[in-house]
DRENDODO-907988 format. One record per residue (C-alpha): residue number from 0; x, y, z. Coordinates in Angstrom, 3 decimals, padded with zeros to 6 digits. Layout:
<rs>
<r><n>NUM</n><X>X</X><Y>Y</Y><Z>Z</Z></r>
...
</rs>
This chain:
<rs>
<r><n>0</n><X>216.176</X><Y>039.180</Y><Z>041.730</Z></r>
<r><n>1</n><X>214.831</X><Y>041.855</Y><Z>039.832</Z></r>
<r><n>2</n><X>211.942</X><Y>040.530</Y><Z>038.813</Z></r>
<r><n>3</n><X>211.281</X><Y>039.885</Y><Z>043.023</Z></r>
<r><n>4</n><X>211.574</X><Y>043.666</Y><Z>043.204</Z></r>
<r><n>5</n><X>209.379</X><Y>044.805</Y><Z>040.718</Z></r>
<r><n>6</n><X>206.966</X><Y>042.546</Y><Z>042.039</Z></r>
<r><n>7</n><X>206.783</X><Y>043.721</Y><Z>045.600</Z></r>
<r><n>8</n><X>206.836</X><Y>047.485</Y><Z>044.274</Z></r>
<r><n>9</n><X>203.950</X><Y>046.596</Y><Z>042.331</Z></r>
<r><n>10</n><X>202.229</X><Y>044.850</Y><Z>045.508</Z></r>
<r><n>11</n><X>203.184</X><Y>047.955</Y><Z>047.668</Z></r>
<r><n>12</n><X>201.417</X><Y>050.080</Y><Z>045.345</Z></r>
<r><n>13</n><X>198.126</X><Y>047.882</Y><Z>045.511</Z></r>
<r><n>14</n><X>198.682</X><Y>048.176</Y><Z>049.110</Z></r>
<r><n>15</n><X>199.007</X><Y>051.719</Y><Z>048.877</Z></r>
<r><n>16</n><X>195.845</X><Y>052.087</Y><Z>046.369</Z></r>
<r><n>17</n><X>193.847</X><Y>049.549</Y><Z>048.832</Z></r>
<r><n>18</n><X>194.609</X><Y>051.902</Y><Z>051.972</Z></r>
<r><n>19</n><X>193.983</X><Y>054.734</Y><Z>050.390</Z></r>
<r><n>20</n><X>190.435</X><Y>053.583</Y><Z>049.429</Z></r>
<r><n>21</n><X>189.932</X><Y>052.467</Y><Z>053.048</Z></r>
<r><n>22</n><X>190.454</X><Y>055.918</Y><Z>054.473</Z></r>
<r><n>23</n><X>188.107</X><Y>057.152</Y><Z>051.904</Z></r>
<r><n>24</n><X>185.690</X><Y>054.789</Y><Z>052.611</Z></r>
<r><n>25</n><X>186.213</X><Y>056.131</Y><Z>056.023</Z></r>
<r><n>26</n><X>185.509</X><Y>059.055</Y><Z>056.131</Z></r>
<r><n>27</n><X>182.410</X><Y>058.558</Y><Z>054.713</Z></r>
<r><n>28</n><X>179.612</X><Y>058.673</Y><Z>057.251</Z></r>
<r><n>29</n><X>176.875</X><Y>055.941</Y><Z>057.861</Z></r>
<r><n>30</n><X>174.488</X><Y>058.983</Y><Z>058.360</Z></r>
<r><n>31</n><X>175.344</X><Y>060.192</Y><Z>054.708</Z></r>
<r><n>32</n><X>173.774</X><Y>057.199</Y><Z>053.327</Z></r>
<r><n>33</n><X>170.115</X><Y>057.822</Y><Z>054.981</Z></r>
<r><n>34</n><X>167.950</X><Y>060.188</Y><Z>053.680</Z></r>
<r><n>35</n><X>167.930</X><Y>063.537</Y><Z>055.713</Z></r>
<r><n>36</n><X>165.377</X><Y>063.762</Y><Z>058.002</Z></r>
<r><n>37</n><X>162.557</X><Y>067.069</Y><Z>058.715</Z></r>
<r><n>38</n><X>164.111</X><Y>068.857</Y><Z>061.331</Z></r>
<r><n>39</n><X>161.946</X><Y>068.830</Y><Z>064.310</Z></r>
<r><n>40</n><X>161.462</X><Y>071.451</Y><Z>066.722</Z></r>
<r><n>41</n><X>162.854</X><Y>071.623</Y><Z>070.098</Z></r>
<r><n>42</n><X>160.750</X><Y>071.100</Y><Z>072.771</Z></r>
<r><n>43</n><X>159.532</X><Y>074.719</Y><Z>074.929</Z></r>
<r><n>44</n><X>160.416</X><Y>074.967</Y><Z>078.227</Z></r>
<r><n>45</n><X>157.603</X><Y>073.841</Y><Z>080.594</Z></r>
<r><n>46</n><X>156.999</X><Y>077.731</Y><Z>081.803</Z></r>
<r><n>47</n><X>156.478</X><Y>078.849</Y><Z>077.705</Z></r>
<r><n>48</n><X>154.412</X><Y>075.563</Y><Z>077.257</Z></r>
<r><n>49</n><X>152.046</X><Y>076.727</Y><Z>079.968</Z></r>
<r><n>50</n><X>152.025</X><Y>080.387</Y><Z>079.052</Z></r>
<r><n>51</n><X>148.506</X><Y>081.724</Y><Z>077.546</Z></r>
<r><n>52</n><X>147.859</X><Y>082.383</Y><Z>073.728</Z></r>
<r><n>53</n><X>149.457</X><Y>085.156</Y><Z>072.454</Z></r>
<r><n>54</n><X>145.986</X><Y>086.851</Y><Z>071.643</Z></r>
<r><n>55</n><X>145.394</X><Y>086.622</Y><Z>075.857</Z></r>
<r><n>56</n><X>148.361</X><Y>088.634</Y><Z>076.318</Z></r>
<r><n>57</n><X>146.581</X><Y>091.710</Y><Z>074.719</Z></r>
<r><n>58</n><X>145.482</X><Y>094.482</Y><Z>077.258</Z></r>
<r><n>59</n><X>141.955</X><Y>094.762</Y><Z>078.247</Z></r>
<r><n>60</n><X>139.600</X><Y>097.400</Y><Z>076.111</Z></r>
<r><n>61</n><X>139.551</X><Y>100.789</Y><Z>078.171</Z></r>
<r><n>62</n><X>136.305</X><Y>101.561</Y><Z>079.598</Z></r>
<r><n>63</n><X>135.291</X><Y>104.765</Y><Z>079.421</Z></r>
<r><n>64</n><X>134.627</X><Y>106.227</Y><Z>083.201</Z></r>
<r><n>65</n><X>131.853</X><Y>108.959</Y><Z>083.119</Z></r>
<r><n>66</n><X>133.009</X><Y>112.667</Y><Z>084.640</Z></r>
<r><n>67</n><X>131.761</X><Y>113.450</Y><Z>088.063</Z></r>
<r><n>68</n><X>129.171</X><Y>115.609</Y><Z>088.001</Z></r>
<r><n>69</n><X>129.424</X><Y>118.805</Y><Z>090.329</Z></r>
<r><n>70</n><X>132.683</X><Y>119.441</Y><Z>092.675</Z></r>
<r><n>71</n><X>133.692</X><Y>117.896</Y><Z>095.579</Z></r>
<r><n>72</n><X>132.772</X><Y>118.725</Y><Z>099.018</Z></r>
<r><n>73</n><X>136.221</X><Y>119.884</Y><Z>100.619</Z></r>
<r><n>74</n><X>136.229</X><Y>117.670</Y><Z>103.989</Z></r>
<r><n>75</n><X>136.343</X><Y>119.634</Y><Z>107.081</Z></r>
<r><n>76</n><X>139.537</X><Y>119.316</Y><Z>109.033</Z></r>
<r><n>77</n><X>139.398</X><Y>117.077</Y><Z>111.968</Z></r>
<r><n>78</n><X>138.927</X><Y>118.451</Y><Z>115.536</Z></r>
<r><n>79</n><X>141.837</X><Y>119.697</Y><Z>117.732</Z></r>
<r><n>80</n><X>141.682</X><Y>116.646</Y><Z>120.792</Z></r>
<r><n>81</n><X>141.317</X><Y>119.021</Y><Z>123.324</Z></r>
<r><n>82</n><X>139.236</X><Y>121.497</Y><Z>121.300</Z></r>
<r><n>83</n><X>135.598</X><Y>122.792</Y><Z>123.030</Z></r>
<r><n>84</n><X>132.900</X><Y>121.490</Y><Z>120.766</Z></r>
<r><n>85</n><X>131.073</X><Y>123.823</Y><Z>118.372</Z></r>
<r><n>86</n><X>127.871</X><Y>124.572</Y><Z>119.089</Z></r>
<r><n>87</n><X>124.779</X><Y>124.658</Y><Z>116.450</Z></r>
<r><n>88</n><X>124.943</X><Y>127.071</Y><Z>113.804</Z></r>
<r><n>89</n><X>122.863</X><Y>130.203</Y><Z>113.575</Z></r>
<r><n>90</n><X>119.438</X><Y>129.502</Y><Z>111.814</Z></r>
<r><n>91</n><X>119.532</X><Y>131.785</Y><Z>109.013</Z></r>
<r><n>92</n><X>116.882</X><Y>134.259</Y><Z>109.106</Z></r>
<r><n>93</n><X>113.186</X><Y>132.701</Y><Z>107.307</Z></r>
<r><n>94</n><X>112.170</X><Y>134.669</Y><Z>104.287</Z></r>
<r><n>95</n><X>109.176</X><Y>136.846</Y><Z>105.037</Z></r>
<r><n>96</n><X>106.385</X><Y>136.064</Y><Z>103.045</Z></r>
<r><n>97</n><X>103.598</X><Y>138.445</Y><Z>102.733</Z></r>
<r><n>98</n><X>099.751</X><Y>137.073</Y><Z>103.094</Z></r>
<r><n>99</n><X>098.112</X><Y>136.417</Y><Z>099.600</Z></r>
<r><n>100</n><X>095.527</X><Y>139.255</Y><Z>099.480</Z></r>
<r><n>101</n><X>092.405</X><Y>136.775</Y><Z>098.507</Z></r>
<r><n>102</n><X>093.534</X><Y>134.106</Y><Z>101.320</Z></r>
<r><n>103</n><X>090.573</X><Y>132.549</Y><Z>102.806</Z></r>
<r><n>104</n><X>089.175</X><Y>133.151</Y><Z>106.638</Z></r>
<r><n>105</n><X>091.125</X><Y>130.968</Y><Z>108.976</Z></r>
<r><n>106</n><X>091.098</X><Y>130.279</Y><Z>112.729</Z></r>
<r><n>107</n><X>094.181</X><Y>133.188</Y><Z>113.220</Z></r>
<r><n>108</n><X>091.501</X><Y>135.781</Y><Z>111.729</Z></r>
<r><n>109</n><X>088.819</X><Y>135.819</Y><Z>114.583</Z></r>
<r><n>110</n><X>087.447</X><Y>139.149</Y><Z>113.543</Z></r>
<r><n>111</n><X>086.207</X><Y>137.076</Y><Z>110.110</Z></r>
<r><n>112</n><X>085.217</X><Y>133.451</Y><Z>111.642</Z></r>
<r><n>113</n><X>081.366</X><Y>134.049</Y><Z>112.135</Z></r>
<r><n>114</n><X>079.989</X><Y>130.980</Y><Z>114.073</Z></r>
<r><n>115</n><X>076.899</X><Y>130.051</Y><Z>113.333</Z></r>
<r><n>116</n><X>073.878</X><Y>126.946</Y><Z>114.269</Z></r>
<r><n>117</n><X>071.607</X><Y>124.912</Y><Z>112.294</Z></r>
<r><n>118</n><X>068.289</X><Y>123.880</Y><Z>113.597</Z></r>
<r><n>119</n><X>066.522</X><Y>121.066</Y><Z>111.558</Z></r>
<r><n>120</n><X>063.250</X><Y>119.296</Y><Z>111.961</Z></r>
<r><n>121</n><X>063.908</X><Y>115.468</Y><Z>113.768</Z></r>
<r><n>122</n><X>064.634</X><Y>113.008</Y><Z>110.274</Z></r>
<r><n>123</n><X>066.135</X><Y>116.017</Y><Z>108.652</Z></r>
<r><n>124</n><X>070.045</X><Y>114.795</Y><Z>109.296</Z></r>
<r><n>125</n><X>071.150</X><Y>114.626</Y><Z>105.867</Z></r>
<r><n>126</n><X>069.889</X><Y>118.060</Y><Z>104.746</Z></r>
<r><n>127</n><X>071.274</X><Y>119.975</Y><Z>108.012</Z></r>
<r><n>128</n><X>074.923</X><Y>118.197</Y><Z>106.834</Z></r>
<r><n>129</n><X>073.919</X><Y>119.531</Y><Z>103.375</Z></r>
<r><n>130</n><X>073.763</X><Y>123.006</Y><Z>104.469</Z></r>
<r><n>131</n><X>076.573</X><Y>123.117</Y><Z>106.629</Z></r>
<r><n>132</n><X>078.321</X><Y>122.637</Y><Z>103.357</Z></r>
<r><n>133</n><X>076.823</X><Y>125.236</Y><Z>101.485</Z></r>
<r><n>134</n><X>076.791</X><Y>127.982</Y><Z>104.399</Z></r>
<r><n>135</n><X>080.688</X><Y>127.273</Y><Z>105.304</Z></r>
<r><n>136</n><X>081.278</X><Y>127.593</Y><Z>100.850</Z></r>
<r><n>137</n><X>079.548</X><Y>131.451</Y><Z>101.149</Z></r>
<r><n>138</n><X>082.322</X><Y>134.301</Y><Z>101.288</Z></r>
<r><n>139</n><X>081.092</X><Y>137.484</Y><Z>100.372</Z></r>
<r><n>140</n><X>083.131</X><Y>139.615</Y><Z>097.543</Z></r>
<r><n>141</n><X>083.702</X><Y>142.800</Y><Z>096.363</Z></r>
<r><n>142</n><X>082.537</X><Y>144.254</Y><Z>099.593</Z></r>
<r><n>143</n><X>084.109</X><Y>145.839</Y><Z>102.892</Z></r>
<r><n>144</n><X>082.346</X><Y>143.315</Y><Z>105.018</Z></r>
<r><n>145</n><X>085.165</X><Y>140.004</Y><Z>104.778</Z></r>
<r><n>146</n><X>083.687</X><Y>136.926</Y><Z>106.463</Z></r>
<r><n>147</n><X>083.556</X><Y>133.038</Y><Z>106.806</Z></r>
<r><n>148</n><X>080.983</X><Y>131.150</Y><Z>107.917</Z></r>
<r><n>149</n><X>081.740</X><Y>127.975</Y><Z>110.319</Z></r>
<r><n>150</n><X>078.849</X><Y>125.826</Y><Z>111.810</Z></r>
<r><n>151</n><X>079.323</X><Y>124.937</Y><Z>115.488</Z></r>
<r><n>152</n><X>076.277</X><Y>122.819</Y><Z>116.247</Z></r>
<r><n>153</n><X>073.268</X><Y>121.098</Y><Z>114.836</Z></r>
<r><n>154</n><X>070.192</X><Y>120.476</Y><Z>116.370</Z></r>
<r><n>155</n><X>066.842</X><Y>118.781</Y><Z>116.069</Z></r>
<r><n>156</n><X>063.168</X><Y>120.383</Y><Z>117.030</Z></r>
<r><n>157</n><X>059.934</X><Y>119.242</Y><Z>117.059</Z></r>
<r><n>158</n><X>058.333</X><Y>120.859</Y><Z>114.272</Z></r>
<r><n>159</n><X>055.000</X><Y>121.141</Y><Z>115.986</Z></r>
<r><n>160</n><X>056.122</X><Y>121.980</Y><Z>119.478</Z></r>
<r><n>161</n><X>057.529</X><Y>124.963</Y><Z>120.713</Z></r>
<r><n>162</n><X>061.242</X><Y>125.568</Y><Z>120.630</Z></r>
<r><n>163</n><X>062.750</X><Y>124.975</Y><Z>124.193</Z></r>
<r><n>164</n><X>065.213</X><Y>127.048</Y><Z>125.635</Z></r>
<r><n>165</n><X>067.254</X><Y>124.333</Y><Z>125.198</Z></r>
<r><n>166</n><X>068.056</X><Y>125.304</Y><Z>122.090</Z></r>
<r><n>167</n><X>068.661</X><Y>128.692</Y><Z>122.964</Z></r>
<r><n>168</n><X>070.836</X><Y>128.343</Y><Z>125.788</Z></r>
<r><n>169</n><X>073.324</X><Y>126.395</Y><Z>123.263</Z></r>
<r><n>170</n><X>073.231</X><Y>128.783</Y><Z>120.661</Z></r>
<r><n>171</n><X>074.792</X><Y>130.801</Y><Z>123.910</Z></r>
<r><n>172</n><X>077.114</X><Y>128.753</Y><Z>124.976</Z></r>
<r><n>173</n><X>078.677</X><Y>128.093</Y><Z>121.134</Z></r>
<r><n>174</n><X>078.373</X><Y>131.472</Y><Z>120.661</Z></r>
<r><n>175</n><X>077.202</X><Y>131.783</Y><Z>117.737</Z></r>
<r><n>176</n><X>076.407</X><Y>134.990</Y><Z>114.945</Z></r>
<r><n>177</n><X>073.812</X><Y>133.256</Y><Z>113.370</Z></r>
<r><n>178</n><X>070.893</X><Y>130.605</Y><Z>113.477</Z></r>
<r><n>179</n><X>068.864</X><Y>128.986</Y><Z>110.829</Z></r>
<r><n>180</n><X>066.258</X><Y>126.978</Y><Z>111.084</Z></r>
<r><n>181</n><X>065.590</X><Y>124.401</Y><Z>108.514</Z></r>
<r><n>182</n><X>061.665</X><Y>124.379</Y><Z>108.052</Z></r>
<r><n>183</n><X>059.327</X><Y>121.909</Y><Z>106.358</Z></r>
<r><n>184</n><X>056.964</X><Y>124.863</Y><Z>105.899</Z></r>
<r><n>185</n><X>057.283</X><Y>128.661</Y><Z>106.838</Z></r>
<r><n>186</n><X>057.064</X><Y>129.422</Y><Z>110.407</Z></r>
<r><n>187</n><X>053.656</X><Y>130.972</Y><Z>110.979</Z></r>
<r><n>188</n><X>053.978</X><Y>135.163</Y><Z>112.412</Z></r>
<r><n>189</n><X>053.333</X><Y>134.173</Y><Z>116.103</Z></r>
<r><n>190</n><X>056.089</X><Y>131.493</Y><Z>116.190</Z></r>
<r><n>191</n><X>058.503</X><Y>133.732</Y><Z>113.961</Z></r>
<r><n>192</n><X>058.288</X><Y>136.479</Y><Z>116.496</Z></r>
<r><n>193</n><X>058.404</X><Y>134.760</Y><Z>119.660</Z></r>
<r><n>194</n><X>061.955</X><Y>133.053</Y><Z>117.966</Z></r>
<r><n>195</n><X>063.357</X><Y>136.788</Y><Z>117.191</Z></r>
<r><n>196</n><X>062.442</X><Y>137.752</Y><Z>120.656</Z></r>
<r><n>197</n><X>064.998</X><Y>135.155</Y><Z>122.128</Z></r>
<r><n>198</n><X>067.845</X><Y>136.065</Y><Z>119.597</Z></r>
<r><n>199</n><X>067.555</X><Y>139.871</Y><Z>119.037</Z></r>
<r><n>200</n><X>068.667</X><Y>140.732</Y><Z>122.507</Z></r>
<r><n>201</n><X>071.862</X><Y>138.410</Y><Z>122.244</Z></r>
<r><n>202</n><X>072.559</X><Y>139.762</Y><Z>118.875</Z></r>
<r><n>203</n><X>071.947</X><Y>136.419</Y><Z>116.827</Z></r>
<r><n>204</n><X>070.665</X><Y>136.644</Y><Z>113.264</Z></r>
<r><n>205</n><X>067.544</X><Y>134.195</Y><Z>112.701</Z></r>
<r><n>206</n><X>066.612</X><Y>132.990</Y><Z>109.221</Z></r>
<r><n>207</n><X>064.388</X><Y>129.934</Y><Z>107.966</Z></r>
<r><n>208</n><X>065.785</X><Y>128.119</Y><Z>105.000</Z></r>
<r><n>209</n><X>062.809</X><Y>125.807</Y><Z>103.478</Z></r>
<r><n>210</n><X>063.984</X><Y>122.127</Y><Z>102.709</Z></r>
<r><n>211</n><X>063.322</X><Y>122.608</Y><Z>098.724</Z></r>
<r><n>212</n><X>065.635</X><Y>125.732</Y><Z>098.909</Z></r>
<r><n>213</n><X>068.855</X><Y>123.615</Y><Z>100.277</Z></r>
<r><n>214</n><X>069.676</X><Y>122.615</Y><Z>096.742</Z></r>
<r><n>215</n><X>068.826</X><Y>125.927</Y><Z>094.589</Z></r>
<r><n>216</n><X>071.678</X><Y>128.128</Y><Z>094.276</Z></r>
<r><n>217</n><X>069.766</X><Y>131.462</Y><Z>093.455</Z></r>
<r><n>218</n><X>069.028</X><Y>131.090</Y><Z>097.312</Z></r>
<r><n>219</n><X>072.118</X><Y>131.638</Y><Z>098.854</Z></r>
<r><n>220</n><X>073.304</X><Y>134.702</Y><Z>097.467</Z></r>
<r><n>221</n><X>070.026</X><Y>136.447</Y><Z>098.884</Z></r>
<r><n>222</n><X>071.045</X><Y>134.648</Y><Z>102.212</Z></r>
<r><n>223</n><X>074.646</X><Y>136.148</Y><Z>101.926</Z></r>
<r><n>224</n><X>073.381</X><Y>139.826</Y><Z>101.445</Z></r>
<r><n>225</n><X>071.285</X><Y>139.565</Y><Z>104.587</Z></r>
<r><n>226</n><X>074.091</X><Y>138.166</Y><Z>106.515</Z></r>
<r><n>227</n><X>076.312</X><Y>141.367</Y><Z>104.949</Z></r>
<r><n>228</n><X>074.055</X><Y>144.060</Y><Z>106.222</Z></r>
<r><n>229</n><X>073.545</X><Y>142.240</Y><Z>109.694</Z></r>
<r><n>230</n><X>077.152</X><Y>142.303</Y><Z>110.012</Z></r>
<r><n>231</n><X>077.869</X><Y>145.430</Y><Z>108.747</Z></r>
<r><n>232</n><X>075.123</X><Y>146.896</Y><Z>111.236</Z></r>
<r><n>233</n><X>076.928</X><Y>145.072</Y><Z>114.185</Z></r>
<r><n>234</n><X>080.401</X><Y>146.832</Y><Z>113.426</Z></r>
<r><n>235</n><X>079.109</X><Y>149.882</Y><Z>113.164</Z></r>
<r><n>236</n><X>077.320</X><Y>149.812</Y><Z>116.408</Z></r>
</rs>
């Protein structure tokens, strides 16, 4: 009998060993046994997964805005509804300017517009337009007598016929200071005076201007000192 009871105390105690190794067994994960894995990430919300690079995010570069130049125009405040309307404002008074001294002749000056003719031979057009340019450039200088020439009409003759009172009656009716006759050759004594004898009562100055003479400028100043005294005479008279 006591060889029974040692026995099962000794089979208890393997029973006790055996459990023993079963809870330690156990407790011994399956996990344990693989190898650990690289922990992954977790995945971003779908909002962060859609959100721009972080270099996006930065601000934009400032721009630099240029300074206004001058100052602002304070706006004027709005009319009253039932306010009268405001009439124009007062002009401010024009600056007087005093005439330059040396100003040339002009139409406002009629004591210093002498009008003058130009008779030229028939197929002389081109020289009588050539003298109306030099006569109108001739203002006398340095003297009392202040003057402008301006040409009011040109007209043709007949070299070898007699001057018609045509001629003379328009020289009337322009009024005119002043006739010259452009001449081919110099009027002969008998034709001169019977020209003068037309004009000197009306108080016209007569001169012949030969065709070889329009171009020569030495000419003209003689012409101009004639036409100083003549006038001069008239004002005194």
């Amino acid at each position: 009998m006591a060889n029974d009871a040692q026995k099962s105390n000794e089979d208890g105690k393997v029973e006790d060993l055996l459990s023993e190794l079963k809870n330690i067994f156990s407790r011994l994960s399956p996990k344990s046994e693989e190898p650990e894995k690289e922990a992954l990430p977790a995945p971003l919300p779908a909002e962060q997964a859609k959100a721009p690079k972080a270099e996006s995010l930065l601000p934009p570069p400032k721009i630099p805005v240029p300074k206004q130049i001058g100052e602002t125009r304070a706006l004027s405040p709005a009319p009253a509804p039932n306010a009268a309307p405001q009439g124009p404002a007062p002009a401010a008074d024009a600056p007087s300017v005093a005439p330059a001294a040396n100003a040339p002749a002009t139409a406002a000056d009629p004591g210093e517009i002498r009008s003058v003719g130009i008779a030229f031979p028939y197929g002389r057009e081109s020289e009588s337009l050539a003298l109306v340019n030099k006569l109108e450039s001739l203002i006398p200088k340095f003297t009392k007598v202040s003057f402008r020439l301006a040409v009011r009409f040109l007209t043709p003759y007949h070299p070898k016929a007699d001057i018609t009172s045509d001629l003379f009656e328009e020289a009337g009716r322009q009024k005119v200071e002043a006739l010259f006759f452009i001449v081919d050759h110099s009027f002969d004594e008998q034709r001169r005076t019977a020209i003068k004898k037309r004009l000197d009562p009306a108080g016209i100055y007569f001169h012949e201007i030969p065709l070889n003479y329009i171009e020569k400028k030495a000419f003209f100043p003689d012409l101009l000192l004639g036409l100083i005294f003549f006038f001069d005479a008239r004002k005194k008279d």
